[in-house]
Every structure is written in C-alpha cells, then in structure tokens.
N, C-alpha and C positions, 0 to 999 in steps of 0.2 A: 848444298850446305845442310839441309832440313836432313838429307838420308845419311847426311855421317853424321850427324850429332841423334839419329833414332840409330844405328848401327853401334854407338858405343855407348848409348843405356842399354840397348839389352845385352851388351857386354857385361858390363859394368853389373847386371841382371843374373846371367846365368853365373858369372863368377860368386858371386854371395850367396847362390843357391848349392855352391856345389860345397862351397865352406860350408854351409848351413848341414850337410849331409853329411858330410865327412865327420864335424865337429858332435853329431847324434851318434852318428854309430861309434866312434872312440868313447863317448861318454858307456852308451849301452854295453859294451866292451869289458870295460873296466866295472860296470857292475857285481856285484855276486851273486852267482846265478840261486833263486831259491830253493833251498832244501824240503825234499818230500820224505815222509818216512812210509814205514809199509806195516801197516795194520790190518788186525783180523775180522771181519765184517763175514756177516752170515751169508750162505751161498743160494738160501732160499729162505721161505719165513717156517719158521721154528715156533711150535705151542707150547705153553709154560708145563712145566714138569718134565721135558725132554732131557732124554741123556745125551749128550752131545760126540759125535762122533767128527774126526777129521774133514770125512766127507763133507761135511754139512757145512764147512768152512772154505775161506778163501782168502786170499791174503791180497790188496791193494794198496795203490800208493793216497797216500793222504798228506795233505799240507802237514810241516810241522809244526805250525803257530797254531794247530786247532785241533790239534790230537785229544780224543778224549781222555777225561781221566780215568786211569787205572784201563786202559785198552792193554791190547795183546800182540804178538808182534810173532807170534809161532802157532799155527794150528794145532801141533801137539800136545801143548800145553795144557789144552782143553779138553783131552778127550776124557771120557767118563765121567765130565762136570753137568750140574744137572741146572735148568733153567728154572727162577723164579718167577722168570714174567715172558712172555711170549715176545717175540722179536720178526721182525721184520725182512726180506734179501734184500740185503744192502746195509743193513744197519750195523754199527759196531760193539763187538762184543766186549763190557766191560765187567770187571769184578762187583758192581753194583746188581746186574742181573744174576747173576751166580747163583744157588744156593752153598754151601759151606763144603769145601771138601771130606766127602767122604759120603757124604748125601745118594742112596739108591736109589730116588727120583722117584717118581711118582706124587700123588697126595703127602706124602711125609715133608717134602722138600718144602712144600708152602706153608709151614706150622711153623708162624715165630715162636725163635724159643723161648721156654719157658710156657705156653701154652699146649693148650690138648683140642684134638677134633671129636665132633660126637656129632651123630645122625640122628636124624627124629623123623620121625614119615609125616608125609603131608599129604593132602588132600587139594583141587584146584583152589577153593576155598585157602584151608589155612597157607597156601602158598602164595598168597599176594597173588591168584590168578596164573602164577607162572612169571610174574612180574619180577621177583626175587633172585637173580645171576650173582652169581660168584660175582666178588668185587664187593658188593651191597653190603647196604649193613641195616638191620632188621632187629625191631622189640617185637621179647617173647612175652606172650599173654595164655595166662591161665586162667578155666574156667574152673571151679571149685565147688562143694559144698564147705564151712566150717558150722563149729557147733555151737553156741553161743545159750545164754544161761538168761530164759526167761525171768519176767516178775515173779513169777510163780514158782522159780527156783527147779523147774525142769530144762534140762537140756533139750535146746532146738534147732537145728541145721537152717542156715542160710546160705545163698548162692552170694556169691562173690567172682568176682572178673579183676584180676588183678596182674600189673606187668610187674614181670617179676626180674628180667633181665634187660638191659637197654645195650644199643650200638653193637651190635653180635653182627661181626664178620661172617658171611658165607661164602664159604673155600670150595664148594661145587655142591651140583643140583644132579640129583642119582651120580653116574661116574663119570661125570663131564667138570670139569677145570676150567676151561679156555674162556677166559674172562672177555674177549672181543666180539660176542655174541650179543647183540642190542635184540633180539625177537624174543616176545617170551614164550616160554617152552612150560609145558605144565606136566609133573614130574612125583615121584610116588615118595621121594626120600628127597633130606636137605642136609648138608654137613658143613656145619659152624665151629666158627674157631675161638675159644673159650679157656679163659682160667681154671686150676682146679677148684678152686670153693664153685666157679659157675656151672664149670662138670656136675657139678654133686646137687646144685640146685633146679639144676634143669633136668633129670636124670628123676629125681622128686617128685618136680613139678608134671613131668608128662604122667607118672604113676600116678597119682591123686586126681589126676583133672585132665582136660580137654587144652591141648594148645594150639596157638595163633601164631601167626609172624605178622608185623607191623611195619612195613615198607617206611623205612624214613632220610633224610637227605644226609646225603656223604657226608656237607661240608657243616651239620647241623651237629654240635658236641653239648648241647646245652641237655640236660637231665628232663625226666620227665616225671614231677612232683605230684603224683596223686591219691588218693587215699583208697582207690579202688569200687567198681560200680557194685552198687548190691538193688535190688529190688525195693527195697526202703527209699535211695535217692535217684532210681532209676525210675518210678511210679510213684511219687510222692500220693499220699492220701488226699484226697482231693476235702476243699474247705466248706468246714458245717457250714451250711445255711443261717440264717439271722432267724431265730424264731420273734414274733413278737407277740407278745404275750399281753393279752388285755385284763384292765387294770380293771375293779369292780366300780361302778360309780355311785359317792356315796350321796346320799342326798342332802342339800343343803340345810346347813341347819336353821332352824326361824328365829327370827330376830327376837331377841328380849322386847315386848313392849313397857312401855315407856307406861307405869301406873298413873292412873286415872285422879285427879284432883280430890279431894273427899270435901265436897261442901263443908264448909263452916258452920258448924250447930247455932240456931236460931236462940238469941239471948233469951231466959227464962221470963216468961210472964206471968202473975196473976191472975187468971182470970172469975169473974163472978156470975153467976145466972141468976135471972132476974126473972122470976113471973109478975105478970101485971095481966090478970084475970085471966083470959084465954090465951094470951101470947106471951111467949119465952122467950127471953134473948140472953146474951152472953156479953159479958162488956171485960175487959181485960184492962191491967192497967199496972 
C-alpha cells in the first residue's frame, strides 16, 4: 500500500515537471528574439590626428538598445576622416570624435574653431619640468622691465613679473599630440591653443620679456587676480628702527621763599642823660 501511494507522487511529480518545461520553452518561443545592429568600432587603437583609413576599422554586432549616438554602420564612410581624440580597439567610432569633414589631419584638426596655435620654446624650467602634456592648461607669466616716472621726474625701469594669459590649452609639446601620455617629458618647444587678441599678446609678451608656464588644475576656471610682483612688494624695505632720543634735563627750579617777618619798629622814646658828678646815666621816659 505504502509503494503505490510513493509510485503515484512521483507520477503525479514528473507529470508537473514535464508541464513545467513544456509550458517554458512555449513561452521562450513565442518571445521576440532581440535585435543587434552592426557598428563600426576601431580595429586597433588609433592616436588623435589620425586619418582614418577602412583598414583600421571593423564592423561588429552591438545591441540595439545601446548603440551609440551618432555611431557608424559602414567603414567607408570614414575614410579620410581625421580623429580628434585618440580611441581605443574596440571602441566605437562616433561623429563626436571626428574632426569636421574636409580636415587634413594632423595639428590643424585639434584647433577649435575660431582659434590659432602658436609655439614658444621652453626650457626644463619654463616647462613646468616636462610636467606640461597636451591636454593641460597652463598661465603664462612674463618677466619684464617697464619704466616708471621717479620723484625726481626722471625715468626709471622696474622689474615686474606679471601673468599675462590664464587657462592656455596645450595642443602638443615639440611634434607630439597623443594626449594618453601621463610621464613627463622635457621638451625644447610648447604649442598652445589661443584666441587671436592672445595670439598677438603672447607673440609681445615673449619679445619684451622672459616667459613661464604655470601648471594649474583642469577643473580650476576661477581667474587669477593679481597686480603683479615687483621688487618693491617682493623685498619690502625693511622697518626704521625706534631711535630714542634723550631729552636735556632741566634743573629744578627753587622754590620762591616765603619773606622773612620784619620786626615791628620799637615805639619812640625820650630819652635824657643825666650826669651826677662822675657817673652818667640815661633815663627814658
């Protein structure tokens, strides 16, 4: 009795097991299988200013719920297009890395429009060390003489240190671009990317004077308000002394005495002399 009533639970068992399967894979069935599309993703890593040729591309499948935007779906599409940022094999190539069609690549391609590039030679010194890579952004400081109009009404030169440019983009360091370089490298030339009025100040400023670069933080946009170091506020005069000066010491003056009483004059008498033979006397009265 015990083995037919365990013989038709696990009847009773496998039967709901096989509904159970059946009723999965009809559902899985009837799914809709999902859609992948086929984008173009770079075939090895690519450095910024690169012209892009077919070869260097490849086409794979991608989900299509996560396609990037503005991706590419033909390698030919891309050829002779030139790269603003370095990429990756495997990454997807979109019109955001691009530079602008028509673009001959190289340094040209990395110059937002509207601006100019311009080099200026450095030294390990004015180079931030070598610390300074493309990417950075960098205040330029100039050392000077100007001339300034003594008491005396003669002209006289002063040293002044003064930033004359702030947040200057460095687009490469001698003919190197590739912004994924973290070692610093110490380098004879630097080429920044600048407005024309900054063109034409920095272009000045290296003529008149000695320049610096000022290594400062990417995400740092705030100005840099200062009036400029000169020798005056760089070495202040250092402060007179206290002279003290002694006073003469005068001598005390003596006291007024206090005049002296003047006896009272003795009331007037008469007096008479008297002889009386040998002896004289004097009687008053």
């Amino acid at each position: 009795m015990k083995n037919k009533r365990a013989v038709i639970v696990m009847t009773l068992a496998i039967l709901f097991g096989l509904t159970a399967v059946l009723l999965a894979s009809r559902w899985l069935l009837t799914q809709p299988a999902k859609r992948a599309d086929h984008i173009v993703v770079a075939g090895a890593d690519i450095s910024i200013g690169q012209r892009l040729t077919p070869e260097m591309l490849k086409l794979v499948e991608w989900p299509a719920h996560s396609v990037p935007k503005g991706a590419f779906d033909d390698p030919q599409k891309l050829g002779g297009r030139v790269l603003k940022s370095s990429i990756l094999m495997g990454e997807p190539l979109s019109e955001a890395k691009l530079a602008p069609v028509g673009t001959v690549g190289g340094l040209s391609a990395l110059i937002t429009e509207g601006k100019r590039a311009i080099t200026v030679r450095v030294n390990d010194v004015i180079g931030v060390a070598g610390f300074a890579l493309p990417g950075n952004y960098v205040d330029i400081i100039v050392s000077t003489q100007t001339e300034t109009k003594a008491q005396d009404g003669q002209q006289r030169e002063r040293s002044i240190s003064k930033i004359v440019l702030e947040r200057i983009l460095v687009l490469a360091v001698a003919q190197e671009v590739n912004r994924d370089e973290t070692k610093p490298k110490v380098v004879n030339a630097v080429t920044l990317e600048v407005t024309p009025e900054q063109a034409e100040k920095l272009d000045l400023a290296r003529s008149v004077g000695t320049l610096s670069l000022a290594l400062r933080n990417q995400i740092d946009p705030a100005p840099a308000e200062t009036l400029g170091a000169t020798k005056e506020n760089l070495l202040p005069a250092p402060e007179s002394p206290v002279r003290t000066v002694a006073m003469p010491v005068r001598a005390p003056r003596p006291q007024a005495q206090a005049p002296r009483p003047v006896p009272a004059a003795a009331p007037r008498r008469d007096c008479v002399k008297v002889i009386n033979g040998l002896h004289v006397s004097q009687e008053c009265f």
